[in-house]
Jmol script that loads the backbone (N, CA, C; Angstrom):
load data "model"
ATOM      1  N   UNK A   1     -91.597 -62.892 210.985  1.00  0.00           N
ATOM      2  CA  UNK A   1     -90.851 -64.045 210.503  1.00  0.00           C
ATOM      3  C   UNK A   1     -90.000 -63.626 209.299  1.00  0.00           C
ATOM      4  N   UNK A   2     -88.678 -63.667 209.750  1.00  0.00           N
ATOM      5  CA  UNK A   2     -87.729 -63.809 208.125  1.00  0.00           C
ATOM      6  C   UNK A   2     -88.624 -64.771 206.641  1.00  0.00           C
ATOM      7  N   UNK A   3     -88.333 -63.920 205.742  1.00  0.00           N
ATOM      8  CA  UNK A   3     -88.064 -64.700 204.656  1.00  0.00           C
ATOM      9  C   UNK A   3     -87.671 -64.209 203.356  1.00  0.00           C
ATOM     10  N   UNK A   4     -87.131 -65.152 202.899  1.00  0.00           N
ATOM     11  CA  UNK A   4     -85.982 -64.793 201.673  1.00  0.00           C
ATOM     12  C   UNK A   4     -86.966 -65.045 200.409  1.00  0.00           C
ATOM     13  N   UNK A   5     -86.993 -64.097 199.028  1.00  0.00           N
ATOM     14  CA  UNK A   5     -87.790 -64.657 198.406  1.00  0.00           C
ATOM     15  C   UNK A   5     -86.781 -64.260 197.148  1.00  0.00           C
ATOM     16  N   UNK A   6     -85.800 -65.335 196.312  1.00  0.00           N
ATOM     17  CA  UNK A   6     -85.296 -65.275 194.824  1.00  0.00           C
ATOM     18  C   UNK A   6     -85.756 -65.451 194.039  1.00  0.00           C
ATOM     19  N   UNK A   7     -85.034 -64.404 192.887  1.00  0.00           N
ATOM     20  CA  UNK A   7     -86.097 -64.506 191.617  1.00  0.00           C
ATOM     21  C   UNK A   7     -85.392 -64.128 190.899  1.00  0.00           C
ATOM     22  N   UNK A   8     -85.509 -64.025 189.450  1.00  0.00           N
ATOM     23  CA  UNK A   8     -84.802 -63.522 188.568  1.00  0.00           C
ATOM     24  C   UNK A   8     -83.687 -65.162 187.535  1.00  0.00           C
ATOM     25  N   UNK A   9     -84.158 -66.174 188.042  1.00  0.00           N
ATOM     26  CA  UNK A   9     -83.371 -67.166 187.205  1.00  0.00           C
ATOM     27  C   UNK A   9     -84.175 -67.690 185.928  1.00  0.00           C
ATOM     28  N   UNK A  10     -83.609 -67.897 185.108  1.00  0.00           N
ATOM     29  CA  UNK A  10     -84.083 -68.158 183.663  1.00  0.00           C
ATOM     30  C   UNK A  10     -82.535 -69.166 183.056  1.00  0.00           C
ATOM     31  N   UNK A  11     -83.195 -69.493 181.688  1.00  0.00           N
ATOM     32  CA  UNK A  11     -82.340 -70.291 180.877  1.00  0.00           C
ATOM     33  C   UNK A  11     -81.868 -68.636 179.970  1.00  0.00           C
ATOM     34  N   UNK A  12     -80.052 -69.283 179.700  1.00  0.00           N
ATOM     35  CA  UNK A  12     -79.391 -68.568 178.756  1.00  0.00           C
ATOM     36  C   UNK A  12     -78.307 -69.002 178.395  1.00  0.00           C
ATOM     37  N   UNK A  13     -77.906 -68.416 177.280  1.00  0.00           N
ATOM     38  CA  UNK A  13     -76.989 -68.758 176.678  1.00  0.00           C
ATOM     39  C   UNK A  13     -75.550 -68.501 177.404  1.00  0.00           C
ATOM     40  N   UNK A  14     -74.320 -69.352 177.121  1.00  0.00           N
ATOM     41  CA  UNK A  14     -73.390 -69.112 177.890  1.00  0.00           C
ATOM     42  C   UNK A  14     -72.854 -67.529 177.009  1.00  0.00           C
ATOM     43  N   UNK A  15     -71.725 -66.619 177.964  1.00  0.00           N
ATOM     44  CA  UNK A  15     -71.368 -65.600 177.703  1.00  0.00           C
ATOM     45  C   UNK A  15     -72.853 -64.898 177.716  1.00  0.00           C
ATOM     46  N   UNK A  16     -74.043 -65.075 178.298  1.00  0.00           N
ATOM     47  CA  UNK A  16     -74.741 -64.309 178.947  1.00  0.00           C
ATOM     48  C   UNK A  16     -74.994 -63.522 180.301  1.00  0.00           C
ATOM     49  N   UNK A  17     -75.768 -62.872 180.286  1.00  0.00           N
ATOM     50  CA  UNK A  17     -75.819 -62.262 181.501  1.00  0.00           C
ATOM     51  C   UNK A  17     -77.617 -62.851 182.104  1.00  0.00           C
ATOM     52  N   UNK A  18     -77.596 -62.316 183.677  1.00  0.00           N
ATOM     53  CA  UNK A  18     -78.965 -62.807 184.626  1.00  0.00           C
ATOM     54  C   UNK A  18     -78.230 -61.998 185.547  1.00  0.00           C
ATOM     55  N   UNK A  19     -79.775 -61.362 186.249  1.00  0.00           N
ATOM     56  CA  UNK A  19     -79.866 -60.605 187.596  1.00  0.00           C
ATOM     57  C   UNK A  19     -80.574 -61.429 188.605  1.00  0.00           C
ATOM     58  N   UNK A  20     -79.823 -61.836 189.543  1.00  0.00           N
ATOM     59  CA  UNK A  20     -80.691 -62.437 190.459  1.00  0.00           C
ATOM     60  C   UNK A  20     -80.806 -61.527 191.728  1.00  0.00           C
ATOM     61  N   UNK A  21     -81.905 -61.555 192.130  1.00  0.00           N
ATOM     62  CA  UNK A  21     -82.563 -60.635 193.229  1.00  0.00           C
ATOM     63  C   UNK A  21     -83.129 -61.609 194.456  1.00  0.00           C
ATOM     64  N   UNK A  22     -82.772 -61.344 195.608  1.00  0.00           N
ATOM     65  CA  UNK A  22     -82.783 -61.888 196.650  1.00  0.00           C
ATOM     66  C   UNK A  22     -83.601 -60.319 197.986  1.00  0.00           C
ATOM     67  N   UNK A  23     -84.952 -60.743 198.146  1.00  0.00           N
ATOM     68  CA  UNK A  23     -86.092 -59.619 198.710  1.00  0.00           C
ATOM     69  C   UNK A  23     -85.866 -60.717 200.207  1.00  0.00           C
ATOM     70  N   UNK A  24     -85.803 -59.149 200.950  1.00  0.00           N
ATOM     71  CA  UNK A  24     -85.885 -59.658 202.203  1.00  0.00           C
ATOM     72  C   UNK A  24     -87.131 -59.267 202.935  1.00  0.00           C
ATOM     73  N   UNK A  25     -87.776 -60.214 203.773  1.00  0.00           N
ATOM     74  CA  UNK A  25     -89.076 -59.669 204.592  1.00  0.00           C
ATOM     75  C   UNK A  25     -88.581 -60.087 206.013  1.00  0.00           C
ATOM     76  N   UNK A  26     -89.453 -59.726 206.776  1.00  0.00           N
ATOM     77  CA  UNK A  26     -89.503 -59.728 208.527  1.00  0.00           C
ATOM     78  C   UNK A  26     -88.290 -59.425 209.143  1.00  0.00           C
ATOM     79  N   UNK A  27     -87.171 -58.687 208.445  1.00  0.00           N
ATOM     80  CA  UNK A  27     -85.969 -58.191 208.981  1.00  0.00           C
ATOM     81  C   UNK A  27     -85.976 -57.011 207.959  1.00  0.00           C
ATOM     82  N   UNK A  28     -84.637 -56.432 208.866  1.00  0.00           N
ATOM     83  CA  UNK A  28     -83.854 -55.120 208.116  1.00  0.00           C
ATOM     84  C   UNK A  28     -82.818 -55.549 207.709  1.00  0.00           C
ATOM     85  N   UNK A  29     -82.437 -55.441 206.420  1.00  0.00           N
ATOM     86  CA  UNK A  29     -81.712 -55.952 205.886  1.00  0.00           C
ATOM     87  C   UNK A  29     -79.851 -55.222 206.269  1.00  0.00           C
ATOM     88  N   UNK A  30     -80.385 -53.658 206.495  1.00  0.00           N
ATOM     89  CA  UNK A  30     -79.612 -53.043 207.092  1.00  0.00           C
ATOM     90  C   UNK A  30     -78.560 -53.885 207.796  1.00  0.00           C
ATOM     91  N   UNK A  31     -77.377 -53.940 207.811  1.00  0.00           N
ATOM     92  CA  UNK A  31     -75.886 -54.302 208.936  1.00  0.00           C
ATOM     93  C   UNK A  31     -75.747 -55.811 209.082  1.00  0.00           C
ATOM     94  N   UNK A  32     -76.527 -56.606 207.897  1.00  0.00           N
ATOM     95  CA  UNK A  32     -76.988 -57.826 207.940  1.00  0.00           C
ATOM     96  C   UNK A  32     -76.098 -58.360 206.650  1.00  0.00           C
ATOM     97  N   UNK A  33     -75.444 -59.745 206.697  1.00  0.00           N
ATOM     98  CA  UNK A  33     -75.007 -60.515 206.019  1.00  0.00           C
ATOM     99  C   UNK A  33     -75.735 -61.442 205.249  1.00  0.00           C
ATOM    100  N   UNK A  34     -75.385 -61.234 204.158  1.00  0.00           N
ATOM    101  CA  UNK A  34     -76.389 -62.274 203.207  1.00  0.00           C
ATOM    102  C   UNK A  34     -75.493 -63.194 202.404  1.00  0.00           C
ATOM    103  N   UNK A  35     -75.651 -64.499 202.212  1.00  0.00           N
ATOM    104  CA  UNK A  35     -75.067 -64.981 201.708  1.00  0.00           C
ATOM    105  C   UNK A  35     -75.599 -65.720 200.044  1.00  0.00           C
ATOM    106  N   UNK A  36     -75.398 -65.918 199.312  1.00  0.00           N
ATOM    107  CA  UNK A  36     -75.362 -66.696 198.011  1.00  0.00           C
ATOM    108  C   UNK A  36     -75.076 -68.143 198.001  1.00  0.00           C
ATOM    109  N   UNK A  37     -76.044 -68.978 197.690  1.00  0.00           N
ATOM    110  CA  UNK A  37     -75.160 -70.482 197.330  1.00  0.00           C
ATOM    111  C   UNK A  37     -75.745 -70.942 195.979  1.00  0.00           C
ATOM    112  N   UNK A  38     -75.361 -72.274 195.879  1.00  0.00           N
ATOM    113  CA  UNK A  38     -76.104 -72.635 194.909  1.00  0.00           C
ATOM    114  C   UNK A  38     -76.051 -74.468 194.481  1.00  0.00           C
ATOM    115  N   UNK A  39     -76.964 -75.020 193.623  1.00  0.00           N
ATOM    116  CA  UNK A  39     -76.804 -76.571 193.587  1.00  0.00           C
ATOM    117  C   UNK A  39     -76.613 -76.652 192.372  1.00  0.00           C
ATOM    118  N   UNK A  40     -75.799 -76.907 191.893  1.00  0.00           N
ATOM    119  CA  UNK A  40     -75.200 -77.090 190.569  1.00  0.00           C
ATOM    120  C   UNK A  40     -76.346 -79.000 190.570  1.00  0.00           C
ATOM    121  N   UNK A  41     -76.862 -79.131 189.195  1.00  0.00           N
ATOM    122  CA  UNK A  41     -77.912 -80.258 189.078  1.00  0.00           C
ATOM    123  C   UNK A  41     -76.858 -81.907 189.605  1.00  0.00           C
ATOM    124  N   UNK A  42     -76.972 -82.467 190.521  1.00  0.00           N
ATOM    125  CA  UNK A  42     -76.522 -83.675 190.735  1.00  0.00           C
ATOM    126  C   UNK A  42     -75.052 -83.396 191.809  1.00  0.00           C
ATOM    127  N   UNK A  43     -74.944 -82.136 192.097  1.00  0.00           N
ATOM    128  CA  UNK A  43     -74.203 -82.115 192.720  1.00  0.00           C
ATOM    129  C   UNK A  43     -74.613 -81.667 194.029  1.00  0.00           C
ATOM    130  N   UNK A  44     -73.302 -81.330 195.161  1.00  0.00           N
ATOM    131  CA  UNK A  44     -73.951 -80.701 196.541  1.00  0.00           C
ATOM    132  C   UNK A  44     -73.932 -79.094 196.390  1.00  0.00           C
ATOM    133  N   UNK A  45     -74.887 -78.894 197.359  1.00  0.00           N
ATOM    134  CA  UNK A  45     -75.217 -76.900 197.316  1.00  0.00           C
ATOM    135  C   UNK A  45     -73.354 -76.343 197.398  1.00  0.00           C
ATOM    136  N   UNK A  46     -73.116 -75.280 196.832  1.00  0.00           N
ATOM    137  CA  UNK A  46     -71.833 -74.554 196.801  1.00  0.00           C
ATOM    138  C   UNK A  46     -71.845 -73.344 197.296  1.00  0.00           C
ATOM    139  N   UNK A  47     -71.330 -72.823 198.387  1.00  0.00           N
ATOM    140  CA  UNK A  47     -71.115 -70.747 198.101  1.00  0.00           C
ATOM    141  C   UNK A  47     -70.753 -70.537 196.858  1.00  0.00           C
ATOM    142  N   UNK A  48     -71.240 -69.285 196.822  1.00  0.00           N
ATOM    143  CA  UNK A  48     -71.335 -68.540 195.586  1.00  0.00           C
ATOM    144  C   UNK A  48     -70.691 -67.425 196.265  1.00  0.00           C
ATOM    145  N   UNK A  49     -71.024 -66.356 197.098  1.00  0.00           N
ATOM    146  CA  UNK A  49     -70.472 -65.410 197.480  1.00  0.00           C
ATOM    147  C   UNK A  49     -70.656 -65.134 198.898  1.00  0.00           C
ATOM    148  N   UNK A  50     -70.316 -63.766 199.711  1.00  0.00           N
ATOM    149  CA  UNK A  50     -70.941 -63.092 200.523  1.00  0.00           C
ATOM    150  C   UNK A  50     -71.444 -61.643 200.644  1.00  0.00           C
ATOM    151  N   UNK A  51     -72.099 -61.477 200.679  1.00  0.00           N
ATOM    152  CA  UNK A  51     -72.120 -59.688 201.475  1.00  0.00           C
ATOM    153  C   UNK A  51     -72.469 -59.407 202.458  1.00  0.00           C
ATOM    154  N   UNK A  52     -71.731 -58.905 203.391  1.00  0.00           N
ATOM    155  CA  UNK A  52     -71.282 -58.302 204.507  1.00  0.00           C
ATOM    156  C   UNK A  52     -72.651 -57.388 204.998  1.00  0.00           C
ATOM    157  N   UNK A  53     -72.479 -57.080 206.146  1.00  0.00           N
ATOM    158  CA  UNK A  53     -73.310 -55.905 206.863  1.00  0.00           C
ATOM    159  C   UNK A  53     -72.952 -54.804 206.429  1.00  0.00           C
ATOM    160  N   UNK A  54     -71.452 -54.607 206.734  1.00  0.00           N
ATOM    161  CA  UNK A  54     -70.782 -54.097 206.281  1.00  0.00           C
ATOM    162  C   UNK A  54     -70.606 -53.705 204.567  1.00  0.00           C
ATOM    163  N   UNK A  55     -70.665 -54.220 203.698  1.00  0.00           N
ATOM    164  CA  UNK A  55     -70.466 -54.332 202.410  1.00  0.00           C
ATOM    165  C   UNK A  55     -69.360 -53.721 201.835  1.00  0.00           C
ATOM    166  N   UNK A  56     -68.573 -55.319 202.674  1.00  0.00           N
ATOM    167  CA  UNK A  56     -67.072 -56.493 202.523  1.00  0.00           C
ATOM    168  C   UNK A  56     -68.279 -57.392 201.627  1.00  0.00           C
ATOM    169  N   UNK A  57     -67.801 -57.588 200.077  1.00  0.00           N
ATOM    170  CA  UNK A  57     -68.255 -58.944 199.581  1.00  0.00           C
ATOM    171  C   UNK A  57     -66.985 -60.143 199.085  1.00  0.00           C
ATOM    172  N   UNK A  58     -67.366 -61.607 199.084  1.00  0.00           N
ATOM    173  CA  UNK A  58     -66.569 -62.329 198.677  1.00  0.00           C
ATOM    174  C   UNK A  58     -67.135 -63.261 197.925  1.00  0.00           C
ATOM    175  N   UNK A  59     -65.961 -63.553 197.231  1.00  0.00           N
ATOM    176  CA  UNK A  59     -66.879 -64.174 195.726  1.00  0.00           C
ATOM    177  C   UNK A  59     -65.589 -65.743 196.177  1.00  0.00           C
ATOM    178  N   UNK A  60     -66.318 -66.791 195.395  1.00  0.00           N
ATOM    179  CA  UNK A  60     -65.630 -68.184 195.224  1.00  0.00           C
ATOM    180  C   UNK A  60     -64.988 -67.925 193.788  1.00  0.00           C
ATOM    181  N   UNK A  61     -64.131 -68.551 193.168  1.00  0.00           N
ATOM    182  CA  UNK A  61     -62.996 -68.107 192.728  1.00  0.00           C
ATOM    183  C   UNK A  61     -63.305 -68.388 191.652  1.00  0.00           C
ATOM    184  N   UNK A  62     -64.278 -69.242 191.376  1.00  0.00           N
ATOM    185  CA  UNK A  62     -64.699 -69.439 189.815  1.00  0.00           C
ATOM    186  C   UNK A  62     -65.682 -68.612 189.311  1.00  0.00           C
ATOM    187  N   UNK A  63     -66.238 -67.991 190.357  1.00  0.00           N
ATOM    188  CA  UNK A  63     -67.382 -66.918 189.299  1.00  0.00           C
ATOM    189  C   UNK A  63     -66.496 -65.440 189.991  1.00  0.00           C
ATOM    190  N   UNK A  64     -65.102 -65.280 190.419  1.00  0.00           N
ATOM    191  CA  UNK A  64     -64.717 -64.137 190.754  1.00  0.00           C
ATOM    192  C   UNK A  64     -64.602 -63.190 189.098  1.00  0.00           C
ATOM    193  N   UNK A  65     -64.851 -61.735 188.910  1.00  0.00           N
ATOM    194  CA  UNK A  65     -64.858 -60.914 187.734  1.00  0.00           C
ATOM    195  C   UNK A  65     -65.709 -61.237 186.715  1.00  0.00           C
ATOM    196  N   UNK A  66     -66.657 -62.138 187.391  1.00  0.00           N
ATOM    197  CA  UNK A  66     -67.587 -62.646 186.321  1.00  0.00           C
ATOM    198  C   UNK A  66     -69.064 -62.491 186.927  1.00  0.00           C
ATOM    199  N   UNK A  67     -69.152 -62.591 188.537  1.00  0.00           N
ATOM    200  CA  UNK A  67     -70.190 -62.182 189.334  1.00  0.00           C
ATOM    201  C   UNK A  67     -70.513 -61.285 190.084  1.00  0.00           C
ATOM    202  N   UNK A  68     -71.178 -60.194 190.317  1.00  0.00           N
ATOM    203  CA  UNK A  68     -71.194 -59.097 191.245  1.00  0.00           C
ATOM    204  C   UNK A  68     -71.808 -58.800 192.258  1.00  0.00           C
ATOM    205  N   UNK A  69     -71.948 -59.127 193.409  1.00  0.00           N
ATOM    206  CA  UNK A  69     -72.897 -59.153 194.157  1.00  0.00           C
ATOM    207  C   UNK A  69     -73.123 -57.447 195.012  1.00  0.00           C
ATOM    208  N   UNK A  70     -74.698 -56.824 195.183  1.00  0.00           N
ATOM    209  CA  UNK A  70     -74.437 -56.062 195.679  1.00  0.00           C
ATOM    210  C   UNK A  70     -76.027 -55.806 196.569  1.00  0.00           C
ATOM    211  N   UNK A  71     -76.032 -54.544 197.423  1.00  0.00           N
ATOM    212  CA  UNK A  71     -77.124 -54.886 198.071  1.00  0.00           C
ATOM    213  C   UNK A  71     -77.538 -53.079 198.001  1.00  0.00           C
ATOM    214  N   UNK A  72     -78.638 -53.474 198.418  1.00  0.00           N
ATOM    215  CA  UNK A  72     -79.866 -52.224 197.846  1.00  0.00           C
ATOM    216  C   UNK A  72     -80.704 -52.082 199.625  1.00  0.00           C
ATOM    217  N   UNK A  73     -79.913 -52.079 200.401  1.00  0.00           N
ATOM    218  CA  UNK A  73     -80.946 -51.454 201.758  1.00  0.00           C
ATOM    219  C   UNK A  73     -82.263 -50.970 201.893  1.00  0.00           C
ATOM    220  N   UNK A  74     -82.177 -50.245 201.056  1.00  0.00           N
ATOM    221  CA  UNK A  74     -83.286 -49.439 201.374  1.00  0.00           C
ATOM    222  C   UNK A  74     -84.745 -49.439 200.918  1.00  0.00           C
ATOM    223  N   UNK A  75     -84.575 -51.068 199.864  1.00  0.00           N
ATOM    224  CA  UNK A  75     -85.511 -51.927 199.155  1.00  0.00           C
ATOM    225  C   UNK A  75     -85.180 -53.440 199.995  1.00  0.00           C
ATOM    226  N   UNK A  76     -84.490 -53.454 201.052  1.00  0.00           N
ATOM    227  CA  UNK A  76     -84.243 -54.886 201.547  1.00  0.00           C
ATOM    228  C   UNK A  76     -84.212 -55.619 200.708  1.00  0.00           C
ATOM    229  N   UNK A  77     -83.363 -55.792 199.346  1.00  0.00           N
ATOM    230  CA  UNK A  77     -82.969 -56.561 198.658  1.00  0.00           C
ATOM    231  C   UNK A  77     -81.672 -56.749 198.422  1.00  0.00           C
ATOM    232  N   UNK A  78     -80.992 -58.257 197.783  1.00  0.00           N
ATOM    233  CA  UNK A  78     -79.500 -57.952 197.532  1.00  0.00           C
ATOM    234  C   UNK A  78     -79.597 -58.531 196.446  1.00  0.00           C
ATOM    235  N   UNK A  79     -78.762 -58.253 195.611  1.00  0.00           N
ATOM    236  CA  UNK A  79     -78.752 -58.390 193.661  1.00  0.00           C
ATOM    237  C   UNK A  79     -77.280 -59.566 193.377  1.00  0.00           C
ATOM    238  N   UNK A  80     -77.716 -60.459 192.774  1.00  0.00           N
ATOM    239  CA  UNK A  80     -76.614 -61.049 192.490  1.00  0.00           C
ATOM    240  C   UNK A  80     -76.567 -60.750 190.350  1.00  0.00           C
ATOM    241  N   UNK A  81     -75.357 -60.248 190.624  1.00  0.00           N
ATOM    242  CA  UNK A  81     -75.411 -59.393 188.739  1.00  0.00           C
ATOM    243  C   UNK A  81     -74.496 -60.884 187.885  1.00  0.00           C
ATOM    244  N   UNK A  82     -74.722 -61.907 187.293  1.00  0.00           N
ATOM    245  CA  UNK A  82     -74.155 -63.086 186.329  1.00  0.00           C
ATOM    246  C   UNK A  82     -73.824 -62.527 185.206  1.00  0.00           C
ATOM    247  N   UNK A  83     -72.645 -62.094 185.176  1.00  0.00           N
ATOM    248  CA  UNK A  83     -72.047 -62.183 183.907  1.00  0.00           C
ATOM    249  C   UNK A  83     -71.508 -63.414 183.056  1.00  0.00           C
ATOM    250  N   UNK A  84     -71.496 -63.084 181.908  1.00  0.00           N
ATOM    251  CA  UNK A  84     -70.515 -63.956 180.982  1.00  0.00           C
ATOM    252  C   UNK A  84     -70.343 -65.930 181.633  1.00  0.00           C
ATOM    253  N   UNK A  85     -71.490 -66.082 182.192  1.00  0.00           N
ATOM    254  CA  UNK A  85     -71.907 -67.187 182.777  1.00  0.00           C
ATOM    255  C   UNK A  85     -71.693 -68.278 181.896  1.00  0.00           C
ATOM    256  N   UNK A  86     -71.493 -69.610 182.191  1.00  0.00           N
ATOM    257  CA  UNK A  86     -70.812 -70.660 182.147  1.00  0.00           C
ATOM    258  C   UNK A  86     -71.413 -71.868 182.191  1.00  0.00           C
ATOM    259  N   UNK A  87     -72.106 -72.751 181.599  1.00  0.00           N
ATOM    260  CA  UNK A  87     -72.660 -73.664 181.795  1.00  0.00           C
ATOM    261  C   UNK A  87     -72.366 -74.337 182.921  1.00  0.00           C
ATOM    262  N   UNK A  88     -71.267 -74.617 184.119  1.00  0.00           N
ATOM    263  CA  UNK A  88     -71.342 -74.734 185.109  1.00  0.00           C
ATOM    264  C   UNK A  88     -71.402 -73.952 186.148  1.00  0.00           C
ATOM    265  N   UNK A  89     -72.220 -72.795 185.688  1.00  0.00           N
ATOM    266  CA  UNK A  89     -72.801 -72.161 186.326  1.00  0.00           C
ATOM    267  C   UNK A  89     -74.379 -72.151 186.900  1.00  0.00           C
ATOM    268  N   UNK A  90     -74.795 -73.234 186.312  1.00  0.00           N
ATOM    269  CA  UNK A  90     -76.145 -73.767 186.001  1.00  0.00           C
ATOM    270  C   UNK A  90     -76.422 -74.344 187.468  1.00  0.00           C
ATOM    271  N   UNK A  91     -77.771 -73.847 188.029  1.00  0.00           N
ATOM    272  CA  UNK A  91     -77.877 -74.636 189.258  1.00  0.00           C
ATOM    273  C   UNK A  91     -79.183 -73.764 189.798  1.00  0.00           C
ATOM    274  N   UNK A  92     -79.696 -74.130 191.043  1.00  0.00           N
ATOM    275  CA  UNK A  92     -80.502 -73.640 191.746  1.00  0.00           C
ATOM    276  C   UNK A  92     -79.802 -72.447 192.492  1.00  0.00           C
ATOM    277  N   UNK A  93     -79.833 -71.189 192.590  1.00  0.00           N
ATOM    278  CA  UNK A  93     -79.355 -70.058 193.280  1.00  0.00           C
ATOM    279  C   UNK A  93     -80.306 -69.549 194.434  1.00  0.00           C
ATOM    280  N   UNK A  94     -79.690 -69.880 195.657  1.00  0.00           N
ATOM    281  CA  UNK A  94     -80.596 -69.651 197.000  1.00  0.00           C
ATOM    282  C   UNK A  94     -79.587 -68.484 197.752  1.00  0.00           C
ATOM    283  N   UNK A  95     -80.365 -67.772 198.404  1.00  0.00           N
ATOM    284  CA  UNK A  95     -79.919 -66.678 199.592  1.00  0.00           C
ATOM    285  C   UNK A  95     -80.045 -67.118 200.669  1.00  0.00           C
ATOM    286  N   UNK A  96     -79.603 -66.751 201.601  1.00  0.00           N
ATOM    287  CA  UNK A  96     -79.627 -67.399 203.120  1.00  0.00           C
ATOM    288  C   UNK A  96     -78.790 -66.550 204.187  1.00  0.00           C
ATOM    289  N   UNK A  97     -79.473 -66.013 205.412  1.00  0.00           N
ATOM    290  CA  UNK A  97     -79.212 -64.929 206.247  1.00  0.00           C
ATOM    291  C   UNK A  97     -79.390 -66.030 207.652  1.00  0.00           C
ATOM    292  N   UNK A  98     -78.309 -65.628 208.376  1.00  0.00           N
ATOM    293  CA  UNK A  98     -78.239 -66.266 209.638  1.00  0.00           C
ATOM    294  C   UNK A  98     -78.340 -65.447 210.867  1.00  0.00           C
ATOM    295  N   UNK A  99     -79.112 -65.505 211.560  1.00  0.00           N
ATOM    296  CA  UNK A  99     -79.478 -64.932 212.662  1.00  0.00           C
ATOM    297  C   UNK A  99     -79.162 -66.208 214.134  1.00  0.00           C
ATOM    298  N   UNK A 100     -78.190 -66.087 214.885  1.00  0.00           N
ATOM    299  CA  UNK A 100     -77.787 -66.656 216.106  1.00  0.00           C
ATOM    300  C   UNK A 100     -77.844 -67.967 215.773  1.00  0.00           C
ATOM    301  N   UNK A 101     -78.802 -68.771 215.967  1.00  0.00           N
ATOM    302  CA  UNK A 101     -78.913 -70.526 215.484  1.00  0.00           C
ATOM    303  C   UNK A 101     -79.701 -70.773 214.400  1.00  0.00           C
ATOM    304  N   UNK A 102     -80.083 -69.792 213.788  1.00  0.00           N
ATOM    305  CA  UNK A 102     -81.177 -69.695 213.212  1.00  0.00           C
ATOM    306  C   UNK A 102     -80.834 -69.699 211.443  1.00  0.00           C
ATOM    307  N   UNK A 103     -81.150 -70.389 210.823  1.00  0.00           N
ATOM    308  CA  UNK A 103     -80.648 -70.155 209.609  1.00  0.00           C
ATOM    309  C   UNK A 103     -82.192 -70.119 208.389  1.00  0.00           C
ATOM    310  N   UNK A 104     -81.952 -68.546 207.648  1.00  0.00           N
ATOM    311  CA  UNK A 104     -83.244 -69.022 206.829  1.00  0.00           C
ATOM    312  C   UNK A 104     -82.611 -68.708 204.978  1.00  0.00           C
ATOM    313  N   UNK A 105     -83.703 -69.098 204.867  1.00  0.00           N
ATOM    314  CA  UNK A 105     -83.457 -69.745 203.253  1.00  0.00           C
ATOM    315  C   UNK A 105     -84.343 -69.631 202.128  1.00  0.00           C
ATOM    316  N   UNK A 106     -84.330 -68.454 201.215  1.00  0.00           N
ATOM    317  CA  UNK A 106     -85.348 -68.732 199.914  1.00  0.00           C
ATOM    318  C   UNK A 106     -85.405 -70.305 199.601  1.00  0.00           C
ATOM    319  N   UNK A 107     -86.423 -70.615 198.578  1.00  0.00           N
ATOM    320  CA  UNK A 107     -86.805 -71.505 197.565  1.00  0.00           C
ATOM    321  C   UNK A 107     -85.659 -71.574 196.679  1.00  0.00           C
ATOM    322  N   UNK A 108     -84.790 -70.788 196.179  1.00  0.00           N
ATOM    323  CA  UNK A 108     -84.731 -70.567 195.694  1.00  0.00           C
ATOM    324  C   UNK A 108     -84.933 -70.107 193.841  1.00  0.00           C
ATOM    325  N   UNK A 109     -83.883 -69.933 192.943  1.00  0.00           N
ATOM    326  CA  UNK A 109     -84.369 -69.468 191.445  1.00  0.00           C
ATOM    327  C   UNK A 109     -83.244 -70.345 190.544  1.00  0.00           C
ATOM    328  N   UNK A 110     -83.683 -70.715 189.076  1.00  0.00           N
ATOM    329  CA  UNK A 110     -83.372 -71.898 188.366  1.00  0.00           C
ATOM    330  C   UNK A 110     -82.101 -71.281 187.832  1.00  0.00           C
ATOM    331  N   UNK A 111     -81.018 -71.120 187.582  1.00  0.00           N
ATOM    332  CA  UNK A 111     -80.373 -70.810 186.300  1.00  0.00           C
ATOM    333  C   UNK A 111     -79.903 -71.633 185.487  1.00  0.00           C
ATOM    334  N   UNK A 112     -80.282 -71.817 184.043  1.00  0.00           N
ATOM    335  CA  UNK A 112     -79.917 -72.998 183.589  1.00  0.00           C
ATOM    336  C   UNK A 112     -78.464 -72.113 181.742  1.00  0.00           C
ATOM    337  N   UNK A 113     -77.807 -72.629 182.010  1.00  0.00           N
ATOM    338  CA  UNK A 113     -76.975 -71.972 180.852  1.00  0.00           C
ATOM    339  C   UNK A 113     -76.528 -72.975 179.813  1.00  0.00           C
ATOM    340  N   UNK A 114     -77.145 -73.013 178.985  1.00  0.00           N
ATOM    341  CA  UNK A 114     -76.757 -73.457 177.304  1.00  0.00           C
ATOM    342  C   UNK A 114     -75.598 -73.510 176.794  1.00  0.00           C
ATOM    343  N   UNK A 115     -74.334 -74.068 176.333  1.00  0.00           N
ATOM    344  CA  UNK A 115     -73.446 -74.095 175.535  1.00  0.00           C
ATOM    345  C   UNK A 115     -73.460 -73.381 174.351  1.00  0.00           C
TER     346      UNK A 115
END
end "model"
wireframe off; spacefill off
backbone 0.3
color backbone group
C-alpha cells in the first residue's frame, strides 16, 4: 500500500527558512511524479509545485525563487526547501502521488509563519 508520510513543518518567522520532507512507502519513488499542495487556514487546498519522474519541476508563481523542490530516489523521499517564506505561506503542506485512478495523500505538516 502507498503512503505518503510529511514532516518537517513548524512555526517561523517570516524571511525564514523550513525543509519539508515528503517519505514515500509501498512504491518506488523512482520515474514517479510527486506533487506539493497546500491549505492556506480558511481557505481551499492550492498547488504548490511539481516534480516530475523525470525531474521537470514546477513551482506556482508566488513561491517561484523562493521554493525549491527536489527529490532524493534513493531514500524515496522528495524535499520541499521554504525559503524567505511569507506569512501567506502559512498552511497545511501535503504530498500526493497519483497512480491511474488512484490518488494518495500524506496527513500532511503545519507551517505556520509569523510577521
Amino acid at each position: 500500500q502507498v503512503q505518503l508520510v510529511e514532516s518537517g513543518g513548524a512555526s517561523v518567522q517570516a524571511s525564514g527558512s523550513l525543509r519539508l520532507s515528503c517519505t514515500v512507502s509501498g512504491t518506488s519513488l523512482r520515474g514517479n511524479t510527486v506533487y506539493w499542495y497546500r491549505q492556506p487556514p480558511g481557505r481551499k487546498q492550492e498547488w504548490v509545485a511539481t516534480i516530475t519522474g523525470s525531474g521537470l519541476i514546477h513551482y506556482r508563481d508566488s513561491v517561484k525563487d523562493r521554493f525549491t523542490a527536489s527529490r532524493e530516489d534513493t531514500q524515496n523521499m522528495v524535499v520541499l526547501q521554504l525559503n524567505k517564506v511569507k506569512p501567506e505561506d502559512s498552511g497545511v503542506y501535503y504530498c500526493q502521488m497519483i497512480f491511474g485512478t488512484m490518488e494518495y495523500w500524506g496527513n500532511g505538516t503545519q507551517v505556520t509563519v509569523s510577521a
